[in-house]
C-alpha positions as CSV (number, residue, x, y, z in Angstrom):
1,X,43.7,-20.8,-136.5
2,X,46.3,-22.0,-139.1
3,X,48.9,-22.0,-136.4
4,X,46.5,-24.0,-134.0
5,X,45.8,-26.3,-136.3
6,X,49.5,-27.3,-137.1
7,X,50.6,-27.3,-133.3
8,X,48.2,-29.8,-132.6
9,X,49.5,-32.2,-135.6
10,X,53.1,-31.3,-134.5
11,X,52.2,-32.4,-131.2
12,X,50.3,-35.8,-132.1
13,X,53.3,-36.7,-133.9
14,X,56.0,-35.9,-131.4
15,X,54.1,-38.3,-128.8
16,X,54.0,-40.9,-131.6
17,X,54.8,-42.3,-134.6
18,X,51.3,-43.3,-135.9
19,X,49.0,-42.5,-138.4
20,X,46.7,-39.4,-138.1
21,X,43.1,-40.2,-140.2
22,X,41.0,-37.4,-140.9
23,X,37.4,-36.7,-142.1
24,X,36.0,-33.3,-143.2
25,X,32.9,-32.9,-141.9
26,X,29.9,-33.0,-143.9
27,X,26.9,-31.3,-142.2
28,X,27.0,-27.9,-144.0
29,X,28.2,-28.9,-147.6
30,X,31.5,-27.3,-146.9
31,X,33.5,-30.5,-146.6
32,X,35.1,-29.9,-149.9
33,X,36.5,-26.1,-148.6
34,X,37.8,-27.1,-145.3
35,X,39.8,-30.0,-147.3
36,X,41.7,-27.6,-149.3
37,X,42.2,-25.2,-146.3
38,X,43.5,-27.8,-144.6
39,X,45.9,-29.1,-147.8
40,X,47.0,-25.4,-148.3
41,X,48.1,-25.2,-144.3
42,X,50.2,-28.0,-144.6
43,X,51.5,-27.5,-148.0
44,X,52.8,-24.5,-147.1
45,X,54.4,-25.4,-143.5
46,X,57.9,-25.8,-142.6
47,X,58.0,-29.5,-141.8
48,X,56.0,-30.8,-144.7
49,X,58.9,-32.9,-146.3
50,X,58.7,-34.8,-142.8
51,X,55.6,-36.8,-143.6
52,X,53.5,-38.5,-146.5
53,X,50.3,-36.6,-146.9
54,X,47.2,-38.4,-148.7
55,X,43.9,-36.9,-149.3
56,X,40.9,-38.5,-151.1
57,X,37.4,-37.2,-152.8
58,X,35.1,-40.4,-151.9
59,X,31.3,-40.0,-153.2
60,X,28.6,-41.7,-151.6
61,X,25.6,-43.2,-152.7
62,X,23.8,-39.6,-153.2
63,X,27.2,-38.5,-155.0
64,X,27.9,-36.4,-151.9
65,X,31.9,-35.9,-151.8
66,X,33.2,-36.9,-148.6
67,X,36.9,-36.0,-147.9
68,X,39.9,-38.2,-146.3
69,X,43.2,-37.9,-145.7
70,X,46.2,-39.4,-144.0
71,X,49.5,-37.5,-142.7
72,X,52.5,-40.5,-141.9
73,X,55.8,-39.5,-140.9
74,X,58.2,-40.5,-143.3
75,X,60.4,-42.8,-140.5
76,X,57.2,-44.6,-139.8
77,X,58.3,-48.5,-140.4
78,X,55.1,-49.2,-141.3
79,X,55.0,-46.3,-143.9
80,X,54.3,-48.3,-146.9
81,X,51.8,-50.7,-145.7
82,X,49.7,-47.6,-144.4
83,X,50.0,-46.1,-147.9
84,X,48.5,-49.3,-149.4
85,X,45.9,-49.8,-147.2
86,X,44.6,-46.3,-146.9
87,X,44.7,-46.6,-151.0
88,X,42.4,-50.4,-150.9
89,X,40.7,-48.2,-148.4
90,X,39.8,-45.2,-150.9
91,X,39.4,-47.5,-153.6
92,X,36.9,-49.8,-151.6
93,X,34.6,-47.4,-150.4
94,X,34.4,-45.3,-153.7
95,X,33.2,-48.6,-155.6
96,X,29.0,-47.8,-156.1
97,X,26.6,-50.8,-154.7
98,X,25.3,-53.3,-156.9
C-alpha cells in the first residue's frame, strides 16, 4: 500500500506544482495512527528532501484530535506564503470558542 500511496503523490505533483491538503479521517478514532503511517511513508521515501511537509494535531470542541498536513514542493514560488497560511490556518482553527 505504501508504494501506492507514494505513486499517487509523485504523480499529483509531476502534473503540478500545487499544494496537496490532507485530512485523516475521523470516523473510527484512528485518525491519529494513519497520520503517523502516513509521516513514516514519506519520511522514509527517496524524494522527501524535494518538498516541505507540515502536519498538525487540531482539537475540536469535544477535544477530538483531528489531523492535517500539507506536502509543497520546494520550487513552488508560492512556497512561503503557503507555509504561513497553512500555519494562521492551524493556529485559527485550534483557538477554542468563546
Amino acid at each position: 500500500m505504501k508504494q501506492t500511496i507514494m505513486a499517487i503523490v509523485y504523480e499529483f505533483f509531476e502534473c503540478s506544482n500545487t499544494t496537496l491538503l490532507y485530512i485523516c479521517e475521523t470516523g473510527d478514532s484512528k485518525q491519529g495512527m494513519r497520520n503517523r503511517l502516513f509521516e513514516i511513508w514519506f519520511n522514509s521515501s527517496l524524494r522527501k528532501s524535494d518538498f516541505v511537509f507540515m502536519s498538525a494535531d487540531i482539537r475540536d470542541a469535544e477535544g477530538i484530535p483531528n489531523y492535517a498536513a500539507i506536502i509543497v514542493r520546494l520550487d513552488n514560488p508560492r512556497l512561503t506564503s503557503v507555509i504561513a497560511e497553512f500555519t494562521e490556518t492551524v493556529q485559527l482553527l485550534s483557538q477554542k470558542p468563546e
